[in-house]
C-alpha positions as CSV (number, residue, x, y, z in Angstrom):
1,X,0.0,0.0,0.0
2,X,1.8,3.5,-0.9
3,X,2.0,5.7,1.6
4,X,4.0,8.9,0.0
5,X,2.5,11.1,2.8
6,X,3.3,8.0,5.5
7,X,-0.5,7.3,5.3
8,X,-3.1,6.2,2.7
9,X,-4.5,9.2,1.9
10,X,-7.1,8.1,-0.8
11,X,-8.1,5.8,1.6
12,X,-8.6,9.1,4.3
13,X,-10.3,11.1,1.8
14,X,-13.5,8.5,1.2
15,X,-13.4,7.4,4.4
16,X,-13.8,10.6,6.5
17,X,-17.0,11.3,5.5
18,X,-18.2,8.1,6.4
19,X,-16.5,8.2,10.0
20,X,-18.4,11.3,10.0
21,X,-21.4,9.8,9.2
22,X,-20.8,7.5,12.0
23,X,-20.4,10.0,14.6
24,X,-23.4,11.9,13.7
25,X,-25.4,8.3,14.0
26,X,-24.3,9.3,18.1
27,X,-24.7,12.7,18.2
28,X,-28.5,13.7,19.9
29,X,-31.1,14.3,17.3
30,X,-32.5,17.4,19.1
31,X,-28.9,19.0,19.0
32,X,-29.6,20.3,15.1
33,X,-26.8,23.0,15.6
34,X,-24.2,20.6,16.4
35,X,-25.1,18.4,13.6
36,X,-24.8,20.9,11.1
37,X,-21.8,22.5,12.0
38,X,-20.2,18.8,12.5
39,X,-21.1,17.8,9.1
40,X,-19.7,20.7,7.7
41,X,-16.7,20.5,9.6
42,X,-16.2,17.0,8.2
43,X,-16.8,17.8,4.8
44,X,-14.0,20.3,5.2
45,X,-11.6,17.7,6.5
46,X,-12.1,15.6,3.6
47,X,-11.9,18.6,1.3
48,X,-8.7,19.4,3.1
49,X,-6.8,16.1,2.9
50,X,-8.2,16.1,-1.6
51,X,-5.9,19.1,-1.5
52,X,-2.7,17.5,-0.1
53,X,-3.2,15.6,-3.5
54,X,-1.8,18.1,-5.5
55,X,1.2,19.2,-4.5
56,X,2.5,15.2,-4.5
57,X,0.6,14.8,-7.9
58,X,2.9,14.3,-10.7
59,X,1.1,15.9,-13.9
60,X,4.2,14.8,-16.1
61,X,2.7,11.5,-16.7
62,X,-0.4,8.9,-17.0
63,X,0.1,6.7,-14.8
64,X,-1.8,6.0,-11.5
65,X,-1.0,7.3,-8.6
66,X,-1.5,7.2,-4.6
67,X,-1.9,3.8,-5.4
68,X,-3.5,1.9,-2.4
69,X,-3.7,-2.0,-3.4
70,X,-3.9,-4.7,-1.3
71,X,-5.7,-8.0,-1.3
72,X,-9.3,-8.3,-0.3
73,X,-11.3,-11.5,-1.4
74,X,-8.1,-13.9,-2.5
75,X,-10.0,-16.7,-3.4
76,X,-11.9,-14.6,-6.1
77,X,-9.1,-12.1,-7.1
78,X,-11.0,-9.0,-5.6
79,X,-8.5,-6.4,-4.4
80,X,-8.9,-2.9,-2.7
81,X,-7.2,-1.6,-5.1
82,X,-7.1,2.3,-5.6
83,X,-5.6,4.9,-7.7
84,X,-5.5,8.3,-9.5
85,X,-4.9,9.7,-12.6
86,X,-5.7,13.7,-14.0
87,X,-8.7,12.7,-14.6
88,X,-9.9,11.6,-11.3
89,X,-8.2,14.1,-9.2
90,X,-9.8,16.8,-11.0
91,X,-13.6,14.8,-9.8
92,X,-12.3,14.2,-6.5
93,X,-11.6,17.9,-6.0
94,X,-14.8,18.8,-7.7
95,X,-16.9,16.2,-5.2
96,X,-14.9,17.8,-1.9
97,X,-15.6,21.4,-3.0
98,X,-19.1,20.7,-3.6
99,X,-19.7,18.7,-0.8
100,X,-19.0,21.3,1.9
101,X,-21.1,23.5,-0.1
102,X,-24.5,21.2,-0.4
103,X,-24.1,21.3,3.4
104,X,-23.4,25.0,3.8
105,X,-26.7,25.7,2.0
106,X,-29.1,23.3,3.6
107,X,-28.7,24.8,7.2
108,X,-31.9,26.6,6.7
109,X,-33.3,24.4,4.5
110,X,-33.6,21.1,6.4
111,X,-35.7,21.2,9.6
112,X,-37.0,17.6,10.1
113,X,-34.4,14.7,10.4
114,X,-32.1,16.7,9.9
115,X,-29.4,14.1,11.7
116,X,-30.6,11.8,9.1
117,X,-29.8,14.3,6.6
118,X,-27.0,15.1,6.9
119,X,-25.7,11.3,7.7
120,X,-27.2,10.2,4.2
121,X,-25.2,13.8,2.5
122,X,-21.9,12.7,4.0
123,X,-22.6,8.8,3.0
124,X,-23.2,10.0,-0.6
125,X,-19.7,11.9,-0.3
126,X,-18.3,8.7,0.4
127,X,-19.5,6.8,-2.3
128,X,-19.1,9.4,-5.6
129,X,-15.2,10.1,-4.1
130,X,-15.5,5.6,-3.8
131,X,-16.4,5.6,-7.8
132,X,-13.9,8.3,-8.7
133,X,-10.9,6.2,-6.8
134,X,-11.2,2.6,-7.4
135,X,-9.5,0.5,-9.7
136,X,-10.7,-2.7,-9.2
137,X,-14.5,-3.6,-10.9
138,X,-15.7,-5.2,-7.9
139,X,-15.2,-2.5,-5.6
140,X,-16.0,0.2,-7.9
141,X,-19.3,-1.5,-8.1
142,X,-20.3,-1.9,-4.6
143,X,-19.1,2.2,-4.7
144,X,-21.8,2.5,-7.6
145,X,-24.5,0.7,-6.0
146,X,-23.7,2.4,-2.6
147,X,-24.3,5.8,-3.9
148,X,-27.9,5.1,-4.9
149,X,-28.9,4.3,-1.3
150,X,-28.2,7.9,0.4
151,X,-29.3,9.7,-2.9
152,X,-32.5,7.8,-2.7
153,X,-33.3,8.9,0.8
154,X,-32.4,12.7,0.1
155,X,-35.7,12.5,-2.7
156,X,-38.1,10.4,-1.2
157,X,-37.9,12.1,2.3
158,X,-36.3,15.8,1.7
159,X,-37.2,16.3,-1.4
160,X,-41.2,17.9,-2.8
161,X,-43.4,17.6,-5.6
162,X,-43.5,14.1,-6.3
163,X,-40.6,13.4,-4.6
164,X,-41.7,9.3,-3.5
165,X,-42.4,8.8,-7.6
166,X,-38.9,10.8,-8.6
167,X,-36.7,9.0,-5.9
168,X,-38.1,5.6,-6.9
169,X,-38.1,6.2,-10.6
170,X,-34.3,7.1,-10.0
171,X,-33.7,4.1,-8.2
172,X,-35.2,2.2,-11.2
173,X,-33.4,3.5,-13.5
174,X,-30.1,3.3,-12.3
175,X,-30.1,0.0,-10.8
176,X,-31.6,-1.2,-14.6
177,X,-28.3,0.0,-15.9
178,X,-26.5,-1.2,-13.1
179,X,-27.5,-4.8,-13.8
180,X,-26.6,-4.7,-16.8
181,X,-22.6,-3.6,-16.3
182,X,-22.8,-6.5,-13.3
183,X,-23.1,-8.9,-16.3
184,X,-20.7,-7.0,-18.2
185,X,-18.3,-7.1,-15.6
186,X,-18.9,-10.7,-15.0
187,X,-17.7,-11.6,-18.5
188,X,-14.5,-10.0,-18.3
189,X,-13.8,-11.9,-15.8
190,X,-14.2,-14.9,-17.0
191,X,-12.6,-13.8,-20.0
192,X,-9.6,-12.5,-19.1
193,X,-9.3,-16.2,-17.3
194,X,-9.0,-17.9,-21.1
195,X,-5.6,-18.0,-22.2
196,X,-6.8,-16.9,-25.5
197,X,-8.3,-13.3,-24.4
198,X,-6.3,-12.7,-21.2
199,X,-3.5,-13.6,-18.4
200,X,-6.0,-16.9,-17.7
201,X,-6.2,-15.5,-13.9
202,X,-9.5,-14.6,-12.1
203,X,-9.1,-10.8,-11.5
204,X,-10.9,-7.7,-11.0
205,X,-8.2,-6.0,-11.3
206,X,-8.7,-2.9,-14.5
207,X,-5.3,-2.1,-15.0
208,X,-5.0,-6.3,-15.9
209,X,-8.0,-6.0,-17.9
210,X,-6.9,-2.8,-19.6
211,X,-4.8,-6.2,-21.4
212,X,-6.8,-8.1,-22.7
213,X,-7.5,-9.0,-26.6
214,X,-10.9,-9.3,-27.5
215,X,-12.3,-9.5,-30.9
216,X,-14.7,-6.5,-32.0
217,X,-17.8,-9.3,-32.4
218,X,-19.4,-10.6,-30.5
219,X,-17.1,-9.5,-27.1
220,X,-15.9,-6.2,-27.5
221,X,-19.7,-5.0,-29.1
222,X,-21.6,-6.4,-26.5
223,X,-19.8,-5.7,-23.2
224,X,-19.7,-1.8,-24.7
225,X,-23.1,-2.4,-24.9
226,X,-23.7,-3.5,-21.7
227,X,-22.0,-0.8,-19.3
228,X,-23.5,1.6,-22.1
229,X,-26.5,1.5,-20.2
230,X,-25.2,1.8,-16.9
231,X,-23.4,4.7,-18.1
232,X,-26.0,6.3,-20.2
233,X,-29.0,6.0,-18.1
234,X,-26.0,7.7,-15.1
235,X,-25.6,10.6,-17.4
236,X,-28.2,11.0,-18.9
237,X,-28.1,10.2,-22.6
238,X,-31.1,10.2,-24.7
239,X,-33.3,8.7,-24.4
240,X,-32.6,7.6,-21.1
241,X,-32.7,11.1,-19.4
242,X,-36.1,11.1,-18.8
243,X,-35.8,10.5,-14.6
244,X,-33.3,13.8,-14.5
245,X,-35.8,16.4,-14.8
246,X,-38.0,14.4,-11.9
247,X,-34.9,13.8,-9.7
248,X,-33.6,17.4,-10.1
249,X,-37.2,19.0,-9.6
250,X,-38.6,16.9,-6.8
251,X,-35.1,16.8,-4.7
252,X,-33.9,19.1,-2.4
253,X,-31.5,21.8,-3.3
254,X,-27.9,19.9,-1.8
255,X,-29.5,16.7,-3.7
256,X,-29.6,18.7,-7.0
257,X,-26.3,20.5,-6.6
258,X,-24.6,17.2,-6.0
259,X,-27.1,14.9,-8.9
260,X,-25.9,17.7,-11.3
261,X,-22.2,18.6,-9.6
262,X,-21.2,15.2,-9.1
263,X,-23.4,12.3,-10.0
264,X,-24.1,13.1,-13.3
265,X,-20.6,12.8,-14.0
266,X,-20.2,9.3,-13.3
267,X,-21.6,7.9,-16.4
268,X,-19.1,10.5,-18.1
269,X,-15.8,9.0,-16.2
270,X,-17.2,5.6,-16.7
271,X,-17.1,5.5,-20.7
272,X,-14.1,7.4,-20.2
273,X,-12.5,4.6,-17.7
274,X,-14.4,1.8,-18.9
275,X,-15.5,1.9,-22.2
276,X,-13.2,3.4,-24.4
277,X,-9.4,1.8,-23.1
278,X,-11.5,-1.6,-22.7
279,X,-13.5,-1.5,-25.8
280,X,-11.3,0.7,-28.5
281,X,-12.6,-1.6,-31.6
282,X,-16.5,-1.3,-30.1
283,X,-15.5,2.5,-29.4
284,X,-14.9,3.3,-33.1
285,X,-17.2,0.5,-33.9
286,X,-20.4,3.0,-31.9
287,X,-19.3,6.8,-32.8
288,X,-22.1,6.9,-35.1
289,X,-24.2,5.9,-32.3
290,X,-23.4,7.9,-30.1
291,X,-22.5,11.1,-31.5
292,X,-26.0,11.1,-33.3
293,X,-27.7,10.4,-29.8
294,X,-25.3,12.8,-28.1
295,X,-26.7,15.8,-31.0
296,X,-30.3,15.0,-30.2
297,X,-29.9,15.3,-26.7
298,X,-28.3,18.5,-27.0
299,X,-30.8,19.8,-29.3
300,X,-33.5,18.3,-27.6
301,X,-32.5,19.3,-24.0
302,X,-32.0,23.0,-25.1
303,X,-35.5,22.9,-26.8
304,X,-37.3,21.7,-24.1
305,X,-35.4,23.7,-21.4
306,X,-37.0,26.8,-23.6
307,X,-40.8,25.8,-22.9
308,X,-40.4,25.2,-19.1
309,X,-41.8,27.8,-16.6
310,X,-40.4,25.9,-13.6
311,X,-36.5,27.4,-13.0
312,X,-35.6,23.8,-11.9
313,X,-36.6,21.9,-14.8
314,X,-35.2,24.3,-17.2
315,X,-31.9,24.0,-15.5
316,X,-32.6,19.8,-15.2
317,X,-33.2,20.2,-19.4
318,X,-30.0,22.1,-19.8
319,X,-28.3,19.6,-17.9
320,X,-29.5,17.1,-20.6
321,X,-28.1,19.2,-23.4
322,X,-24.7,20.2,-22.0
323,X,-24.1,16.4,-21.0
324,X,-24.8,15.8,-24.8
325,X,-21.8,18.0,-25.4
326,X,-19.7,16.3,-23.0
327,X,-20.5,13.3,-24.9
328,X,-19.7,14.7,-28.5
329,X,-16.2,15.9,-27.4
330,X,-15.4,12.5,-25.4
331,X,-16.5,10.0,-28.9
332,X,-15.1,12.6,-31.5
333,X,-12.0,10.0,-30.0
334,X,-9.2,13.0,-30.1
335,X,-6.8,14.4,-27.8
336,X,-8.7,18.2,-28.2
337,X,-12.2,16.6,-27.8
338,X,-11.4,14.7,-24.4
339,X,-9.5,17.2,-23.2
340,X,-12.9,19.7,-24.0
341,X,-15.1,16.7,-22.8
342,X,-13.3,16.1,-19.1
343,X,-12.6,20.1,-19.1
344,X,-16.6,20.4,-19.8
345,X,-17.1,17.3,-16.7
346,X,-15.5,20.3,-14.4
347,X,-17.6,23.3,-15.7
348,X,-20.9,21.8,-15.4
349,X,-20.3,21.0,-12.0
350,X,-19.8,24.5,-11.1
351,X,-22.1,26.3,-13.0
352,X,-25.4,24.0,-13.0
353,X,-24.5,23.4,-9.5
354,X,-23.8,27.3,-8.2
355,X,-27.6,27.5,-10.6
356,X,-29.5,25.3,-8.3
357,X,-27.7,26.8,-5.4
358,X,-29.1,30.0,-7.0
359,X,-32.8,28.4,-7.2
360,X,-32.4,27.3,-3.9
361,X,-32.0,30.8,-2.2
362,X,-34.9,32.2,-3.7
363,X,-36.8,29.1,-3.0
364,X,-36.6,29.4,0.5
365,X,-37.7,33.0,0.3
366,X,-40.9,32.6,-2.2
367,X,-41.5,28.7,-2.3
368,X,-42.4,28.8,-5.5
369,X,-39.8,27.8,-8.3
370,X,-42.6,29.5,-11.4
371,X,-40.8,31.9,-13.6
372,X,-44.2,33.6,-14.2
373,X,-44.0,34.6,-10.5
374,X,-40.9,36.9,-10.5
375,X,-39.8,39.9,-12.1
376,X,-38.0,43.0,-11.4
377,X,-35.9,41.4,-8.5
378,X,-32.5,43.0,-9.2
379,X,-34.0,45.9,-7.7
380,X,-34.1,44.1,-4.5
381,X,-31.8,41.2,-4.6
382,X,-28.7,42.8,-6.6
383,X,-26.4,40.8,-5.2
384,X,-28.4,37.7,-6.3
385,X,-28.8,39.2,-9.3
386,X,-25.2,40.0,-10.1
387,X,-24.2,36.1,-9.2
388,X,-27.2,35.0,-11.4
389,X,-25.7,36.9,-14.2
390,X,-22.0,35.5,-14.0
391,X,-23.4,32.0,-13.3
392,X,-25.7,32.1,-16.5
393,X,-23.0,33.7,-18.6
394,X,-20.8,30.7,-17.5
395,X,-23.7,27.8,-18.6
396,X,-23.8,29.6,-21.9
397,X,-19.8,29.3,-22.4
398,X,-19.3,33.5,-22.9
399,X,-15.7,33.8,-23.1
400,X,-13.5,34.7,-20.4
401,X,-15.3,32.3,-18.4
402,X,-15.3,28.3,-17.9
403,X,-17.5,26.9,-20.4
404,X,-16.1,28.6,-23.2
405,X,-12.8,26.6,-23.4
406,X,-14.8,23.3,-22.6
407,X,-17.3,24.0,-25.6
408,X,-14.5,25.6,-28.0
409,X,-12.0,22.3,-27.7
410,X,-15.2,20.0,-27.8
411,X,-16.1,21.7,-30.9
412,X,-12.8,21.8,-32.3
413,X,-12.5,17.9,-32.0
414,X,-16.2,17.4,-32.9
415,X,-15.3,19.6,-36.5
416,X,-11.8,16.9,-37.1
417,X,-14.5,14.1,-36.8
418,X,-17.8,15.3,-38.8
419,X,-18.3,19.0,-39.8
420,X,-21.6,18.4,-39.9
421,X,-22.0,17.0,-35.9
422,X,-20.0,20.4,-34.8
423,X,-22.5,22.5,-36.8
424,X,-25.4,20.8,-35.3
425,X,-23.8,21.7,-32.1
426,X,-23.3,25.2,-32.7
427,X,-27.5,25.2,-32.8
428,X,-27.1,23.6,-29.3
429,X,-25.0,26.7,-28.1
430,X,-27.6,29.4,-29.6
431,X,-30.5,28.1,-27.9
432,X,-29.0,27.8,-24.6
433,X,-27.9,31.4,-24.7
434,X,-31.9,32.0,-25.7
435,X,-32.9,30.2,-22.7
436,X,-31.2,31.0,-20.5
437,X,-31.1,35.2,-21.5
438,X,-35.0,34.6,-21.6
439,X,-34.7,33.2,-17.6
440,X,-32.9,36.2,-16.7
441,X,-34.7,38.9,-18.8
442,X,-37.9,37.8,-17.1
443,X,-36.6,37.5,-13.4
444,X,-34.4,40.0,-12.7
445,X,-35.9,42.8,-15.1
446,X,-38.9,44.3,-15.9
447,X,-41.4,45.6,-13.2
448,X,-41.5,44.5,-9.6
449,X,-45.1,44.7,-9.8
450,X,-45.7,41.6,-7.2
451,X,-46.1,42.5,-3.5
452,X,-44.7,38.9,-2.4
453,X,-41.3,40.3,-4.1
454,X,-41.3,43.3,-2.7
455,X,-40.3,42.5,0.5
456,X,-37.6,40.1,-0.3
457,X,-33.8,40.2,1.4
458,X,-30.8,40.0,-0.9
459,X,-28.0,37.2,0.0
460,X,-26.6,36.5,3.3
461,X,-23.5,36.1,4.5
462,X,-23.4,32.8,4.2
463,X,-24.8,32.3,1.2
464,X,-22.6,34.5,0.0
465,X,-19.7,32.1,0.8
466,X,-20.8,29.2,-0.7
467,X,-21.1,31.0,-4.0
468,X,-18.1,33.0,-4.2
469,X,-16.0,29.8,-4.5
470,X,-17.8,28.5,-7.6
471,X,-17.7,32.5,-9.0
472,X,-13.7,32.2,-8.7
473,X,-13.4,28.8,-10.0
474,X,-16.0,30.3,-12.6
475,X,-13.1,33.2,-13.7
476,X,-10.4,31.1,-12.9
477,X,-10.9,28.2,-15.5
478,X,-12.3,30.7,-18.1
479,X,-9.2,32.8,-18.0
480,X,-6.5,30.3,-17.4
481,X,-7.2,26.9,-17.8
482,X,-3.8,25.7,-18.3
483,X,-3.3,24.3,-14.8
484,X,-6.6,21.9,-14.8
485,X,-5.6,20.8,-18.6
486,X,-2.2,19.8,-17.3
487,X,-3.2,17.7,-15.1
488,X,-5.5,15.9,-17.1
489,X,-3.5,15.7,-19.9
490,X,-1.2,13.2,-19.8
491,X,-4.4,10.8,-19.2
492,X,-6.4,11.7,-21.9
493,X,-3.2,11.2,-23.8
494,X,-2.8,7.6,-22.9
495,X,-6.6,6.9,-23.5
496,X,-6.4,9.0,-26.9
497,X,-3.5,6.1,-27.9
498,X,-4.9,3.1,-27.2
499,X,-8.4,4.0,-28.5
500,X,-6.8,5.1,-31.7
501,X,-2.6,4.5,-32.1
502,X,-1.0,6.5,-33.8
503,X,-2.8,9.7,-33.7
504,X,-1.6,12.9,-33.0
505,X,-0.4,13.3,-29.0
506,X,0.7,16.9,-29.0
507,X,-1.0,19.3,-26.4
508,X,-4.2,20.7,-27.3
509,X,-3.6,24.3,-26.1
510,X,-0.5,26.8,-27.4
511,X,2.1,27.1,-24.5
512,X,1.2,23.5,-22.4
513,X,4.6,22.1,-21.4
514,X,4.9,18.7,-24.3
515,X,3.9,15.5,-22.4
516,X,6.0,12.5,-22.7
517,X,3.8,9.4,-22.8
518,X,5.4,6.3,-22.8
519,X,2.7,3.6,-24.1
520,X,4.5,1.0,-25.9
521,X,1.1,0.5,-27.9
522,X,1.3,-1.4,-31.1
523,X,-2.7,-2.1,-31.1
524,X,-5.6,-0.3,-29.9
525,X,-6.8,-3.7,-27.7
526,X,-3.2,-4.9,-26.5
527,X,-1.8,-1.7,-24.5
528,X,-1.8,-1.7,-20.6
529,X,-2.0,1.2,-18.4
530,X,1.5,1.0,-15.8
531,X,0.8,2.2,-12.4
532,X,3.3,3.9,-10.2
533,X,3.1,3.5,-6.3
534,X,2.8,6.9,-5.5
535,X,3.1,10.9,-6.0
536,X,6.5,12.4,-7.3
């Protein structure tokens, strides 16, 4: 087990918030205070300990690091086995920032069971940071099917509307997929025990798999298949989006910052893990497939995101369209389109999440979430209104903030594989600036001709706080996004070569230090992924 800071620190950061949990599980249920401030205080631990990651992080190559691995289940080759790559340590840091902040905001929010809140917020923490760390199947999917429990809980009991059919509909939906990959993940194993496709050892073990030599048909095509629904029901593709807008309207504000935040971005990092250094023959084999679902749904999701009068739907819907860029930029199956795609992972995290912060704050204040209902409040939120503007400005990819350099390289790597895709796209970009302008025109301008508005109180303090991380990150990615792209890199890099050899592996953005990746790879479904055991 590597210990580069004398303890397993991956292990410390999923684990804290679960200790956390535990403690809460003693604390008395009366003492609401307590509670809240402990969970927060936990979050921050865990958020603290993400950041030691960095500094010991070496961005100079792909291979994993922190690695963690020891034997768990012998007799069946299950390991706990973890590790990090750019890729995941950009998730991580996204989960532990958000974390702290879906706790932050629900301090008003939450008045009954609120120990059992907060418990089933810190168990979800556990299990997205679970996802994002392990590199052994088996573990990553007792992570995956842990997650659904807590995130469950925060619908069905916290959440309004129809939150009992949303949190069950969810449930459905994700464990369908789930089932699916189980199988999936079942075969491999098998597989990679026949001489002929594998090491002929029972393992669970992805870095071992990432060697194996199956044919396109019938393997490779139907295990991509397979954990294609568990991943595109998780993101949500269409036309499997259709429990988002429930789930995101029905839950509570934390539950929506960290479905949209965090969540939604584990059927992303799963193609990206799974699908494409397992599958490279079925990856080419589906780019059809899923580029064309990927337009509709950002096409689609933009269009109905325009019709919506609820403020939380319209953001779900938007959700469903900038996921279906995410998508394009990761199966256009270049260096500039992952890069865009993983880049585009981060921004949607912020900015959908700081917008259902947003919601949330004027939710308490009004209870109602009805466009029709508002008008004129930069007169007396302008605080609120000044955060709304950067925040929509960011979803809508305006340049000098982060979702322009996500959509630009997506679209530059969408345009290398099919001109025709990117244009489509482009339509993609022009309604969401027409929705979303049209969500701001109608709230924050016009008259304030509505007594219940009349009386409302700008931001807090403390919601104040919560947002002004996700405005700097907000600026800070938009205007120099050289430091998050250099950590990634090298990993999108290594997948880029073994899901297509031999293409280009320069960096993506003028004035990125040149990578050095050392593959080896002579054929897309041969190459391994090394691991180191550690940090520099």
């Amino acid at each position: 087990m590597s210990n580069v800071y004398g303890f397993p620190l991956l292990s410390l950061i999923a684990y804290v918030p679960l200790a956390g949990a535990i403690i809460l599980l003693f604390m008395k249920k009366e003492d609401h205070k307590a509670i809240m401030h402990a969970s927060f205080g936990i979050s921050l631990v865990s958020m603290f300990f993400s950041f030691l990651l960095l500094p010991r992080f070496d961005s100079s190559h792909a291979e994993m690091q922190f690695v963690e691995k020891i034997q768990w289940i012998p007799t069946l080759g299950v390991e706990y086995f973890f590790g990090i790559d750019g890729i995941s340590l950009l998730l991580i840091l996204l989960t532990t920032i958000l974390s702290p902040i879906a706790v932050l905001c629900s301090f008003t929010a939450i008045k009954e069971r609120v120990k059992e809140y907060y418990v089933s917020i810190l168990l979800l923490e556990t299990g997205m940071l679970g996802v994002f760390m392990a590199m052994d199947l088996f573990l990553f999917y007792v992570f995956w099917e842990v997650m659904l429990v807590p995130m469950y809980f925060l619908i069905g009991i916290w959440g309004g509307g129809r939150r009992l059919y949303s949190a069950i509909k969810f449930f459905l939906y994700t464990l369908f997929g789930s089932l699916f990959m189980l199988l999936a993940i079942l075969a491999l194993y098998f597989l990679n025990h026949n001489p002929e496709y594998g090491s002929g050892q029972f393992t669970f073990n992805l870095l071992e798999l990432y060697k194996m030599r199956l044919p396109l048909w019938p393997f490779q095509v139907w295990l991509f298949l397979a954990f294609f629904l568990g991943f595109a029901i998780k993101v949500p593709m269409f036309p499997f989006h259709t429990w988002l807008p429930d789930a995101h309207t029905d839950a509570p504000t934390a539950g929506s910052v960290l479905l949209a935040g965090v969540l939604l971005k584990m059927g992303t990092y799963g193609f990206l893990r799974f699908c494409l250094p397992l599958f490279p023959a079925a990856s080419h084999y589906f780019v059809p497939l899923m580029a064309g679902l990927s337009i509709i749904g950002i096409v689609y999701g933009a269009v109905v995101a325009m019709a919506q009068n609820d403020v939380k739907r319209l953001v779900a819907y938007s959700s469903v369209s900038h996921l279906g860029f995410v998508m394009l930029g990761m199966f256009a199956l270049n260096s500039q389109g992952i890069t865009g795609s993983v880049l585009q992972m981060i921004n949607h995290g912020i900015s959908t999440g700081a917008l259902f912060l947003l919601v949330g704050i004027i939710y308490e204040r009004r209870h109602t979430r009805m466009v029709s209902d508002f008008g004129g409040l930069s007169c007396r939120m302008p605080i609120f209104a000044a955060v709304f503007a950067v925040t929509m400005f960011s979803s809508i990819g305006l340049p000098g903030l982060n979702g322009f350099i996500g959509e630009f390289l997506i679209l530059v790597g969408a345009f290398q594989y099919n001109k025709v895709y990117a244009g489509i796209a482009l339509l993609g970009i022009i309604l969401g600036a027409a929705y979303m302008l049209w969500l701001f025109q109608r709230m924050m301008f016009g008259e304030l001709d509505k007594p219940e508005n009349q009386a409302l109180s700008d931001m807090n303090r403390r919601e104040i706080a919560y947002m002004v991380p996700l405005v700097i990150f907000m600026f800070w990615i938009g205007l120099y996004p050289k430091p998050f792209i250099r950590i990634m890199e090298p990993a999108v890099l290594k997948i880029v070569q073994k899901v297509s050899p031999g293409s280009d592996q320069k960096s993506v953005m003028a004035g990125l230090t040149e990578v050095p990746i050392k593959t080896g790879v002579s054929h897309p479904a041969t190459s391994a992924f090394p691991i180191s055991q550690g940090g520099k």
